[in-house]
C-alpha positions in Angstrom: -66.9 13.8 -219.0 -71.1 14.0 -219.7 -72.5 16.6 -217.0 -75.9 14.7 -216.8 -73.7 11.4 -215.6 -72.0 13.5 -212.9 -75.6 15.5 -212.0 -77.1 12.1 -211.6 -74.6 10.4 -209.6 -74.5 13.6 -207.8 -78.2 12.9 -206.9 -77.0 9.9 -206.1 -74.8 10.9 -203.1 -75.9 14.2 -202.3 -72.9 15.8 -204.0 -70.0 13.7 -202.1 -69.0 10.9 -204.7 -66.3 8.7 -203.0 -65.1 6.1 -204.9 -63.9 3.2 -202.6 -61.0 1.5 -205.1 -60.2 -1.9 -203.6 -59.1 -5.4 -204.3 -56.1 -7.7 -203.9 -52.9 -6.0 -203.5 -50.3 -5.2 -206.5 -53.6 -5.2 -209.4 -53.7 -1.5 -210.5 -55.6 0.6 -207.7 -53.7 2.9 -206.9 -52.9 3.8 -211.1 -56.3 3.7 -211.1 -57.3 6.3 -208.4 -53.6 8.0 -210.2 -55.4 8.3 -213.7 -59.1 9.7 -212.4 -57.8 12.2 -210.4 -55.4 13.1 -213.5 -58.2 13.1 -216.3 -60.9 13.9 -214.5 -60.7 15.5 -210.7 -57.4 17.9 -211.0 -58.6 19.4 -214.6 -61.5 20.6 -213.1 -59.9 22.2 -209.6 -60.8 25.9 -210.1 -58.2 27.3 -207.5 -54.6 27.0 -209.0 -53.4 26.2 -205.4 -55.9 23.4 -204.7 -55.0 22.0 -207.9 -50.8 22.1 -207.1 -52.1 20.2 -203.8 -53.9 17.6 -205.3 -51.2 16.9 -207.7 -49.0 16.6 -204.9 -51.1 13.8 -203.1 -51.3 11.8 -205.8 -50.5 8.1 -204.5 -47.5 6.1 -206.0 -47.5 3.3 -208.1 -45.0 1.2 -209.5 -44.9 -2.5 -211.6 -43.9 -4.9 -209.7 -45.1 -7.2 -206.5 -43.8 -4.7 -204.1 -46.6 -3.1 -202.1 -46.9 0.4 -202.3 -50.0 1.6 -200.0 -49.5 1.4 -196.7 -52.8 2.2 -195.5 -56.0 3.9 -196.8 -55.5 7.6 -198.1 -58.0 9.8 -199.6 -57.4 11.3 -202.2 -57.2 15.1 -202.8 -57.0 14.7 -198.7 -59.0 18.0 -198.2 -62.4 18.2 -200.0 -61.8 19.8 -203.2 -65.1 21.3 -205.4 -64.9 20.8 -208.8 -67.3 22.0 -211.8 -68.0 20.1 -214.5 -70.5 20.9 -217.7 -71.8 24.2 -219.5 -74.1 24.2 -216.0 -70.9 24.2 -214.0 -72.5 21.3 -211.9 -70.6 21.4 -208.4 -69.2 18.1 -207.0 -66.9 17.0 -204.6 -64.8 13.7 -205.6 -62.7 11.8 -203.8 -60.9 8.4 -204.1 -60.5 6.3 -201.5 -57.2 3.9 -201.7 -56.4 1.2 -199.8 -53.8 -1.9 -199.8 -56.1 -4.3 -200.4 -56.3 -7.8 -199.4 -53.2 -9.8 -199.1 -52.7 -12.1 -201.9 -49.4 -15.1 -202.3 -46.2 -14.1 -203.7 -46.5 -10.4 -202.3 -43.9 -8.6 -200.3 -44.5 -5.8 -197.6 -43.7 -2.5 -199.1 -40.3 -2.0 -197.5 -39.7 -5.2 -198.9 -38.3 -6.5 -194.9 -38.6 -10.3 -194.6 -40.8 -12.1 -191.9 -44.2 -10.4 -190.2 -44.0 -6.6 -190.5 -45.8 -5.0 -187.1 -47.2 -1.5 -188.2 -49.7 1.1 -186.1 -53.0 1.9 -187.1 -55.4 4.2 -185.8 -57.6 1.3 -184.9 -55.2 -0.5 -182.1 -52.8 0.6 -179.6 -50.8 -1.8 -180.6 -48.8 -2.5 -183.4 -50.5 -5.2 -185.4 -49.4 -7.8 -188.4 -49.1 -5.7 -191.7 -51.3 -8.2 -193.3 -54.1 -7.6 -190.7 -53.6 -3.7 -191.3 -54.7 -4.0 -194.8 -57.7 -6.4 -194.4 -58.9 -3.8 -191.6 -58.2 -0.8 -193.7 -59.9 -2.3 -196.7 -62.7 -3.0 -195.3 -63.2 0.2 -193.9 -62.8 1.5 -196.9 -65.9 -1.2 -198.2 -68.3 -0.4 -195.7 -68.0 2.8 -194.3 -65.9 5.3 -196.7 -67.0 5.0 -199.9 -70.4 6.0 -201.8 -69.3 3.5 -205.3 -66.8 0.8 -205.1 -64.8 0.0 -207.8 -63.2 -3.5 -207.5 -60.0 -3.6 -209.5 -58.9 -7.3 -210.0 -56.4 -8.3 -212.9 -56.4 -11.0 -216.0 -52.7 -12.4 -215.2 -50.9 -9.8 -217.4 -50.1 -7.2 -214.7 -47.1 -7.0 -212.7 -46.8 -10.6 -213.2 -49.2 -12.0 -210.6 -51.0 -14.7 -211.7 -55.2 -15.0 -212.3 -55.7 -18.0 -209.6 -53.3 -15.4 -207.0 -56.0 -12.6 -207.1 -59.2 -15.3 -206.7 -59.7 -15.8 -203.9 -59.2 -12.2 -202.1 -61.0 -11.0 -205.5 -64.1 -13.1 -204.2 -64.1 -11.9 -200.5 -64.1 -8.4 -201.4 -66.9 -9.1 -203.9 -68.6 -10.8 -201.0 -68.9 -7.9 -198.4 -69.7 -5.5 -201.3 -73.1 -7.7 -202.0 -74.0 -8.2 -198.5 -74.1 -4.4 -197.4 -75.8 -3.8 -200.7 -73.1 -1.2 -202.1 -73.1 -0.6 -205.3 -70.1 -1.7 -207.1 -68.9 -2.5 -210.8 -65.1 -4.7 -211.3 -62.4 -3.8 -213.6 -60.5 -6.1 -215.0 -57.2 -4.6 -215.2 -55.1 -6.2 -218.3 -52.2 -5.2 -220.9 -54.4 -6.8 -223.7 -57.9 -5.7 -222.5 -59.4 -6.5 -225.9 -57.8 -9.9 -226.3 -60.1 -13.0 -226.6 -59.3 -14.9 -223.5 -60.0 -11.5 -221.4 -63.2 -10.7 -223.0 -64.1 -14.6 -222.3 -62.9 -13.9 -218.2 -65.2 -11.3 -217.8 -68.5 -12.4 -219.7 -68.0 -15.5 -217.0 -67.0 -12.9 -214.1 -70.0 -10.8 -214.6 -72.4 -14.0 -215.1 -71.2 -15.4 -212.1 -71.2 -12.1 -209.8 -73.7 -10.2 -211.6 -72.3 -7.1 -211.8 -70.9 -5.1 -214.8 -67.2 -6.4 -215.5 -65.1 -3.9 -217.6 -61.8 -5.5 -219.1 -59.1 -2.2 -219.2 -55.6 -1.2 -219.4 -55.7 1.1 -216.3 -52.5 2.7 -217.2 -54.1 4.1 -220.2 -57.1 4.4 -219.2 -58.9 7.3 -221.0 -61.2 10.0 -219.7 -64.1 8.1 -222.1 -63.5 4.7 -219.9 -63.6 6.2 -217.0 -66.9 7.8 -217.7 -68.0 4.1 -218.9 -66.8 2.7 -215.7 -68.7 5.4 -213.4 -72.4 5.1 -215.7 -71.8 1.3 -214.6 -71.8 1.4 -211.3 -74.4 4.2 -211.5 -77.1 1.6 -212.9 -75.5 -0.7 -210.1 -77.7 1.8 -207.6 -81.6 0.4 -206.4 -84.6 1.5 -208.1 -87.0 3.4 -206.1 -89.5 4.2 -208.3 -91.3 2.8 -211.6 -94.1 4.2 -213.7 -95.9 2.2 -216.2 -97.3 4.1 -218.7 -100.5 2.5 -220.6 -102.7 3.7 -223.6 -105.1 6.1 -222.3 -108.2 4.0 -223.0 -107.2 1.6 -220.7 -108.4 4.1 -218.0 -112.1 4.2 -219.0 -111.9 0.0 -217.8 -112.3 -0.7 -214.5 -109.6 -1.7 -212.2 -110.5 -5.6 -212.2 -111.1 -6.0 -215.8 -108.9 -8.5 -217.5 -106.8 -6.0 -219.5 -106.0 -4.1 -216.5 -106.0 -6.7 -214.2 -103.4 -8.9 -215.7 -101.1 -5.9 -216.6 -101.2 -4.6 -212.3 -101.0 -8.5 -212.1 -97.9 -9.2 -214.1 -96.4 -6.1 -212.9 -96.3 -7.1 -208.9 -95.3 -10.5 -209.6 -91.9 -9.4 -212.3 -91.2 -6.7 -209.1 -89.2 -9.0 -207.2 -86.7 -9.4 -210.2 -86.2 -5.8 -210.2 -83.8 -4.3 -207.6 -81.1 -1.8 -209.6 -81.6 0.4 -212.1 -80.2 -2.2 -214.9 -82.8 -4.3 -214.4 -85.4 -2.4 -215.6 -85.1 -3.6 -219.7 -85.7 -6.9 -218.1 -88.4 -6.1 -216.9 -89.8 -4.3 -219.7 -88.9 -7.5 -221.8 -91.3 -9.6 -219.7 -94.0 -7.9 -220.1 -94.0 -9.0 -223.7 -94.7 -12.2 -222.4 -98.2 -11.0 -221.8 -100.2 -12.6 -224.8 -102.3 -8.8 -225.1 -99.2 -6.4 -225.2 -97.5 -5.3 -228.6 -94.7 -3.8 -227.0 -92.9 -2.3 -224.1 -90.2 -0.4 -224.0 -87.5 1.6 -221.5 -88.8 5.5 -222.4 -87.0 7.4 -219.7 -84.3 6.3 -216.9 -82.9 8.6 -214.3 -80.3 6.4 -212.4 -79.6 9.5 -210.1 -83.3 9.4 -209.0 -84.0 5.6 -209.0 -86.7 6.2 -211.3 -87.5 4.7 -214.7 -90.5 4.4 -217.0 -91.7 2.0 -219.1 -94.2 2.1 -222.0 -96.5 -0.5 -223.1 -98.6 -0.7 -226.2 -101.4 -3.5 -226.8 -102.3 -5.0 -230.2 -105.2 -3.4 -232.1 -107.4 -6.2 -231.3 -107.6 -6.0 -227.6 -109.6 -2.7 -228.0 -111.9 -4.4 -230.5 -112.5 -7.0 -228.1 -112.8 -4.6 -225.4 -115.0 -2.5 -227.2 -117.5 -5.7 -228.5 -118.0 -6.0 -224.9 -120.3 -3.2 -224.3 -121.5 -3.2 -227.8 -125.0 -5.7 -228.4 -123.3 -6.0 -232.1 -120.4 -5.5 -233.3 -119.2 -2.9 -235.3 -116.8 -3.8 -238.2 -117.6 -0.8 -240.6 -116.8 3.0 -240.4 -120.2 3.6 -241.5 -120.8 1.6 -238.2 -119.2 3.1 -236.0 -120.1 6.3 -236.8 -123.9 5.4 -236.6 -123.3 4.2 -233.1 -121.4 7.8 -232.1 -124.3 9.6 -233.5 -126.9 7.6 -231.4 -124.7 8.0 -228.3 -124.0 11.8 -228.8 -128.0 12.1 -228.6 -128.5 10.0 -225.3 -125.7 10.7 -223.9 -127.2 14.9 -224.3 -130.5 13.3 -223.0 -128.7 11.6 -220.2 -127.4 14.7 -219.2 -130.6 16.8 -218.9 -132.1 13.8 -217.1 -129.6 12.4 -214.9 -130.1 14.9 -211.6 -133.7 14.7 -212.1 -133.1 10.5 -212.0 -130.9 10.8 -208.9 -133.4 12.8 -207.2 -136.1 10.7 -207.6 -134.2 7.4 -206.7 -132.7 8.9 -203.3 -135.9 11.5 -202.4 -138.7 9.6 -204.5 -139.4 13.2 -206.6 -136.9 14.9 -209.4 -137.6 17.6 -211.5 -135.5 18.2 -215.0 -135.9 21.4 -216.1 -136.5 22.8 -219.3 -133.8 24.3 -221.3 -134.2 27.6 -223.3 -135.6 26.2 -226.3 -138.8 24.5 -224.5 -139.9 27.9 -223.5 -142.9 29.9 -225.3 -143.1 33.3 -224.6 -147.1 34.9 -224.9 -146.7 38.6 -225.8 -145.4 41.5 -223.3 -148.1 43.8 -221.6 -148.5 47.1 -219.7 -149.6 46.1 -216.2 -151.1 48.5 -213.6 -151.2 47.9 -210.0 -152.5 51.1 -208.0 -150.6 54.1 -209.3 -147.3 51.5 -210.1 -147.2 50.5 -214.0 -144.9 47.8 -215.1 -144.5 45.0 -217.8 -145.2 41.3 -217.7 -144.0 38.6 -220.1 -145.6 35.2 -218.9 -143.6 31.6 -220.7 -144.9 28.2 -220.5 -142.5 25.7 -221.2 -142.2 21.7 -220.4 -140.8 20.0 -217.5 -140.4 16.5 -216.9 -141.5 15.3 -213.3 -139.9 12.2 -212.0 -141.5 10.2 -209.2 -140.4 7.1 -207.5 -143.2 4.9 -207.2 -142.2 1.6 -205.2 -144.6 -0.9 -207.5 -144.7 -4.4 -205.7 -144.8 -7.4 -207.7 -145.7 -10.9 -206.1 -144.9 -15.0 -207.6 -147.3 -17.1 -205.8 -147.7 -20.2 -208.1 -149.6 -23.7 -207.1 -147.9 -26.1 -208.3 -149.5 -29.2 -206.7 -147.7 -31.2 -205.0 -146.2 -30.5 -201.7 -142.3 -32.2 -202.8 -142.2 -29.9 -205.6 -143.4 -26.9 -203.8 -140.3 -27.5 -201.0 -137.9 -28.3 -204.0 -138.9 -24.5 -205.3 -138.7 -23.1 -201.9 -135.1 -24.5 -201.4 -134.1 -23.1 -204.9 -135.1 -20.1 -204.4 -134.2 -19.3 -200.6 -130.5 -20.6 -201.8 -130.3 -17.8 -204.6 -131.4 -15.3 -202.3 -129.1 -16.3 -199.6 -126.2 -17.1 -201.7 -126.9 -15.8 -205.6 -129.2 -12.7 -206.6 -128.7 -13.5 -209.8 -129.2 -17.2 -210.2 -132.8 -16.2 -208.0 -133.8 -14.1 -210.5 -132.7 -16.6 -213.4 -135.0 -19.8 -211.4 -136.9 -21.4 -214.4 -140.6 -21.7 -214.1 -142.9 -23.0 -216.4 -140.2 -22.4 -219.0 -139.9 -18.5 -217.6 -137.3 -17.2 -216.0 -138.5 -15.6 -212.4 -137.3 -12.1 -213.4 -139.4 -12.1 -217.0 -142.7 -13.1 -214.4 -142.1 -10.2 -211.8 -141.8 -7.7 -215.0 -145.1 -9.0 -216.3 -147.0 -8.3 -212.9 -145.3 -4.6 -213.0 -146.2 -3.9 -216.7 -149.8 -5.5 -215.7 -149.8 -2.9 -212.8 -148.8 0.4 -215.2 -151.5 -0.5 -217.6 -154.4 -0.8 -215.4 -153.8 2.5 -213.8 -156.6 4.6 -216.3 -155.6 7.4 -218.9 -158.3 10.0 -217.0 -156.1 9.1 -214.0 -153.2 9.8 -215.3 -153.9 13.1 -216.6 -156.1 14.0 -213.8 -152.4 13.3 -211.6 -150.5 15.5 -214.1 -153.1 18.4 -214.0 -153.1 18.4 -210.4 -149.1 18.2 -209.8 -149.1 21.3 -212.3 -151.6 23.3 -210.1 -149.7 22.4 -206.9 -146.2 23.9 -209.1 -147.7 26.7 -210.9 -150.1 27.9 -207.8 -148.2 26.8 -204.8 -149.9 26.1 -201.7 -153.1 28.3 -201.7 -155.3 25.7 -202.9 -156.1 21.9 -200.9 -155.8 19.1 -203.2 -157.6 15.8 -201.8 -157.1 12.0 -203.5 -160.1 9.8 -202.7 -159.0 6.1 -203.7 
């Protein structure tokens, strides 16, 4: 038996796997709970005398329509460890039998005619036999079991026919679904790999939706049973699902189309995903998303509830992407590496410049200052102050002074009439209500509105004299490299 199945479903159930076996009566349970605990539970029992005690409890089984079970047993009756793998994984593993539901043709299991009275530990009384076993099987549903395994049969086992089993076969099925316990049905049958068996099962598991395994539980292997128990593992809820994208997609922003339609799709396909089996189908729809190459299952931990899923998009979505920000495209190699050449250089301009930028937008006056290579050294001296000597090494280098200057720009045109004049107004006061954009996009005299408030800005720059502007910078240096000991007056 795989140690990683057992550590996962024993992250599953925090190390107590009960197996609830239940179904009609007289289909193969209790052979079933017979041959685990022979292949896979009492092999495993470390102390010799715990194993002798477990063999011991074993439940009977016979062919037949006799029932066996009188009521539910558990089974070893004691909690037994077990250690399974190279890691020696500890578990505890018990099977939970029961009669089952009470099917036509059936007899009690002392085989006494009429309505058999028995005691429970759920009435004072003695109640029907019948009503016993519904009681103790559902018990054994709802409250005692971890995994249920639903044994029904084909119509090749102790010669009760497939319509017999149906209906009890459905009820069972029922209460599994609507308490959410996970649950997988085998299909107990002589000829497990005959045609008309297969053919009953695809239709059982279509219709119940819920993995159907066809086997002769008399000689049932250790291999099947493992296949049995991985089932009704990936029968347990998801709890958690990572998508994992191409790492580019995390320079986009959250809304753009590429990302939005992947979060999109991913919310909406959700709701078909409630067990761990479900995720392929999930990872098969997103296929259906015209951009995506493929997407594929990478990892799935059933004993966590956790999977992963990894999707790849075609080669021309990060063209497109990329032609976005781009004023041309770029086709060639020679291109392209053009483009990362310019981009290194701003982007290392950009960097010496950008606190200096933020300063001056948020406190009107930034300062970027000069890196090692900007500064000119004049030649080292002897000083002497008093009867102290030292040396002095004087540098001048360049720094770039940024200052905010709020510039006002104004659009006063006559246009005449009065009716056109309110027709502008309305334009315009709608755009800067409702639109910024379409405002600054508001034709006039075949200009757009934004191109006319540059102009008066540019017009603004221009006038302002070169003496002025050097006269501005000489000034700003004597305020930097002298400080405050000097008065500087502007006269306008």
């Amino acid at each position: 038996m795989s140690s990683k199945l057992y550590e996962q479903i024993a992250e599953r159930t925090n190390g107590d796997v009960y197996l609830g076996v239940v179904g009609p009566v007289r289909v193969g349970k209790s052979t079933f709970v017979k041959r685990v605990m022979e292949l896979v539970v009492i092999p495993n029992i470390v102390e010799e005398s715990e194993r002798l005690r477990a063999q011991d409890e074993l439940p009977q089984s016979s062919p037949g329509n006799v029932i066996m079970t009188a009521e539910p047993k558990f089974v070893p009756a004691h909690g037994t460890n077990i250690y399974l793998g190279e890691e020696q994984l500890r578990l505890q593993i018990r099977l939970v039998d029961c009669v089952g539901y009470m099917i036509d043709g059936i007899k009690t299991h002392s085989g006494e005619e009429g309505q058999k009275l028995v005691h429970t530990p759920w009435h004072n009384d003695a109640i029907p036999f019948e009503e016993a076993a519904r009681i103790g099987t559902d018990k054994v549903i709802r409250d005692h079991s971890t995994i249920g395994i639903v044994v029904t049969t084909d119509g090749t086992v102790n010669n009760i026919p497939r319509r017999a089993a149906e209906s009890a076969e459905n009820e069972i099925i029922t209460q599994l679904k609507e308490i959410g316990k996970p649950f997988v049905i085998v299909v107990n049958s002589k000829t497990p790999g005959h045609l008309e068996t297969l053919q009953l099962c695809e239709e059982l598991q279509k219709y119940h939706e819920v993995p159907v395994i066809p086997v002769a539980v008399d000689r049932m292997t250790a291999d099947e049973i493992q296949y049995i128990l991985q089932q009704a593992l990936y029968e347990f809820p998801i709890t958690d699902i990572e998508l994992v994208k191409p790492d580019w997609t995390d320079v986009l922003e959250p809304d753009h189309f590429v990302n939005n339609q992947i979060t999109t799709s991913l919310q909406e396909w959700l709701q078909i995903v409630s067990k761990m089996r479900d995720v392929k189908e999930l990872a098969s729809k997103f296929k259906e998303v015209p951009f995506i190459k493929t997407a594929e299952v990478i990892e799935a931990d059933p004993g966590r509830g956790s999977a992963c899923i990894q999707i790849d998009l075609k080669p021309e979505v990060f063209q497109e992407v990329c032609d976005e920000w781009l004023d041309e495209p770029i086709t060639s190699k020679k291109d392209w590496l053009l483009f990362v050449k310019e981009a290194s250089t701003a982007k290392k301009a950009y960097h010496r410049f950008a606190d200096a930028l933020e300063a001056a937008k948020t406190t009107g006056y930034g300062v970027s200052l000069p890196s090692i290579q900007d500064f000119q050294p004049s030649a080292p001296e002897i000083i002497k102050q008093n009867n102290f000597f030292g040396v002095s090494l004087k540098a001048k280098a360049s720094s770039l002074h940024i200052i905010r200057v709020d510039m006002e720009a104004e659009f006063a045109p006559l246009l005449g009439s009065e009716f056109h004049s309110q027709q502008l107004l309305k334009d315009l006061k709608h755009g800067f209500l409702h639109d910024r954009d379409a405002l600054w996009e508001t034709q006039v005299f075949g200009t757009s509105l934004v191109e006319v408030m540059k102009e008066s800005i540019r017009y603004k720059t221009e006038s302002v004299s070169q003496v002025a502007k050097k006269r501005m910078r000489q000034t700003i240096e004597r305020m930097v490299n002298e400080g405050d000991r000097g008065m500087v007056t502007f006269i306008l």
